[in-house]
C-alpha positions in Angstrom: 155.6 181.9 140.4 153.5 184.5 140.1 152.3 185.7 144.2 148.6 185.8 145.4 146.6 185.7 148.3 146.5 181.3 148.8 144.1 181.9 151.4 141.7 183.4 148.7 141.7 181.8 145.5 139.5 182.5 142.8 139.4 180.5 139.8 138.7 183.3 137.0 142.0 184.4 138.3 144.1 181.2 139.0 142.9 179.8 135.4 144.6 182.7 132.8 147.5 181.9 134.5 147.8 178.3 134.9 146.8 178.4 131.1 150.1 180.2 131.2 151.8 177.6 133.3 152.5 180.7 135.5 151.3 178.5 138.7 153.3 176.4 140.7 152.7 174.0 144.2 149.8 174.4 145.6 147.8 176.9 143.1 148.6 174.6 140.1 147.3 171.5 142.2 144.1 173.6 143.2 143.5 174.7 139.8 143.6 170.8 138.6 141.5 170.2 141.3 138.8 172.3 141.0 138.3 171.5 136.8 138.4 168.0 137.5 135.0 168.3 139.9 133.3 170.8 137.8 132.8 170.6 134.0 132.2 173.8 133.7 135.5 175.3 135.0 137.5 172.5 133.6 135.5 174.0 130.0 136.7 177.2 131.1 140.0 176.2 131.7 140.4 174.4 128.1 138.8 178.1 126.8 141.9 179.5 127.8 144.2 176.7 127.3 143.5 177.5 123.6 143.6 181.0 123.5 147.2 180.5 125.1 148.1 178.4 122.3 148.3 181.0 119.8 150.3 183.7 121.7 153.3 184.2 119.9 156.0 182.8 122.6 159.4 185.0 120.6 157.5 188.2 122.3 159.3 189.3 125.5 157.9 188.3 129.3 157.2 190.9 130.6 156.9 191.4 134.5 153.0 191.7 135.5 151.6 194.6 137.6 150.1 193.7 141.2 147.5 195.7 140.5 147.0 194.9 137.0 143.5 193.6 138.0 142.0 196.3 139.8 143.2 198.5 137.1 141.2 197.0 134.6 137.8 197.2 136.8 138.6 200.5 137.3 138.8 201.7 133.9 135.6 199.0 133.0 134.1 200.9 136.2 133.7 197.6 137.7 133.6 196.2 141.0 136.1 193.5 141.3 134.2 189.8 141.5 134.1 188.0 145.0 135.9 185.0 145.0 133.9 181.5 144.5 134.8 178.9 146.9 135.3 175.6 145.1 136.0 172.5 147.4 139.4 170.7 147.2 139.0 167.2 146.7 139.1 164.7 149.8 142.3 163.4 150.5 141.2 159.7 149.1 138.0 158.6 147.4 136.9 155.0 147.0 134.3 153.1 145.2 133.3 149.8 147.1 133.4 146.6 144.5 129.4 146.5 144.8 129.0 150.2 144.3 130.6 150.3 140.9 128.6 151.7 138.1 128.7 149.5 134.8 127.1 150.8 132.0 126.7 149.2 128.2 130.1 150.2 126.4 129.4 150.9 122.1 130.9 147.7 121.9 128.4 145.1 122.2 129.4 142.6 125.2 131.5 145.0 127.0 130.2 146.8 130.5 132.8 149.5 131.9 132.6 151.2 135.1 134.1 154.5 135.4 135.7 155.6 139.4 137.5 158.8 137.8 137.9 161.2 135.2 140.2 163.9 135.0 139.6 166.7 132.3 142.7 168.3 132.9 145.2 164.9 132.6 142.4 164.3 130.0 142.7 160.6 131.9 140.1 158.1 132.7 139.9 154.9 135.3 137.9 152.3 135.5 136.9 148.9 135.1 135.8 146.8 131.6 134.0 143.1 131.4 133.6 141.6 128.2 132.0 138.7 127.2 133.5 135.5 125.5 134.0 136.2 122.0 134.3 140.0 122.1 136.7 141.6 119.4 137.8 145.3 120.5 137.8 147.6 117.9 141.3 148.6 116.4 142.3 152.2 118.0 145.3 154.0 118.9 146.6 155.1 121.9 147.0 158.9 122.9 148.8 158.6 125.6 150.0 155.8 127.9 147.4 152.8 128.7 147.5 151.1 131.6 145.6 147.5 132.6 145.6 145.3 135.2 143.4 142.0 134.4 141.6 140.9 137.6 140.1 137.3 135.9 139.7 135.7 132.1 142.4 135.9 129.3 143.2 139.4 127.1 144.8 138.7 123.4 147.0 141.3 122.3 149.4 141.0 119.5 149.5 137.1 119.7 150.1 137.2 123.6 147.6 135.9 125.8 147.2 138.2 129.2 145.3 136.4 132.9 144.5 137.1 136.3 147.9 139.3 137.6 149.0 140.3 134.3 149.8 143.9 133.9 149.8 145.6 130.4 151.7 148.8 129.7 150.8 150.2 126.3 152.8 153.6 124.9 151.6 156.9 123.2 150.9 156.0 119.4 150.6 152.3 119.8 147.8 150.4 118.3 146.0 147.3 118.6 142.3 145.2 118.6 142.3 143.1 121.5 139.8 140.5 121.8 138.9 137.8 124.7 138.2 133.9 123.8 136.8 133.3 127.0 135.6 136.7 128.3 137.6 138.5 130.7 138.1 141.7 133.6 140.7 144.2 134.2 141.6 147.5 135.5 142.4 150.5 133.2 143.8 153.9 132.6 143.6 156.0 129.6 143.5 158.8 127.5 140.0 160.1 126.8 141.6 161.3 123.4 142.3 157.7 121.7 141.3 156.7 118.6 138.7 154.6 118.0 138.0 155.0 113.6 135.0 152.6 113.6 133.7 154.0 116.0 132.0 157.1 117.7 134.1 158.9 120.6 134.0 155.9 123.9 134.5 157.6 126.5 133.9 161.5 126.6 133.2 164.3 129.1 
């Protein structure tokens, strides 16, 4: 792990090398932290993310210099930037039934409501209602789904799904579930699935 000041954590510093996975404990938690409440850092973050992944990995580590930072602003003839505060997150958030946000979904009869995204997990929660009838579009799973249906009935692969039922789906699977009678759940997913019919669902 590479050492610095916990006390006075900057995030144009703490990103190169998470990027890096150079970060462990509580820097590598802050880090997450910090992209997943600002889009802007968590764009930053990616920016680097990128870069990493075309660094040759056969070339040596190679320890790094305490005071490779200053170095640079001096030869730049830079002062060295003042580290931005970023708030850690609270230690639990909640979203109150009637305080949920539902918004149209692309697919006509659907509503979802959105309690979290994470940018770095590139994950999503939430809530989706559809109406009786609805067909969801075929897509493919980039990761592990998650759903928990809270009332109505959930076809998937010739297996009807109610109230209680909870639904596991693994990286690479597929499937167009649809509701005869309209239905509610719980969900967690990647914000990278598939949807070919369709334009991106969910995105940040």
């Amino acid at each position: 792990m590479v050492g610095m000041d916990t006390e006075n954590r900057c995030f144009c510093e703490l990103a190169p090398l998470y990027a890096l996975d150079l970060l462990e404990g509580q820097e590598r938690a802050w880090v997450e932290q910090a992209a997943a409440a600002h889009p802007d850092l968590a764009a930053e973050l990616a920016e680097y993310q990128s870069a990493v992944s075309v660094v040759p990995y056969s070339v040596p580590v190679l320890p790094m210099s305490s005071t490779l930072k200053q170095q640079l602003f001096d030869r730049l003839d830079l002062d060295s930037p003042a580290p931005v505060a970023v708030p850690l997150s609270p230690s639990h958030q909640a979203v109150r039934s009637q305080d949920l946000d539902w918004q149209p979904h692309s697919v006509p009869g659907v509503m979802v409501a959105i309690v979290h995204t994470d940018v770095v997990k590139r994950e999503i929660v939430g809530f989706l209602r559809a109406e009786p009838g609805v067909r969801y579009p075929h897509h493919r799973h980039a990761a592990i789904e998650e759903l928990f249906m809270l009332e109505g009935d959930l076809v998937i692969e010739n297996e009807t799904y109610g109230a209680g039922d909870y639904i596991r789906s693994t990286p690479g699977s597929s499937h167009a579930p649809y509701t005869n009678g309209g239905c509610r759940f719980f969900f967690r997913t990647s914000l990278d699935d598939e949807y070919p019919q369709l334009t991106p669902v969910f995105s940040t």
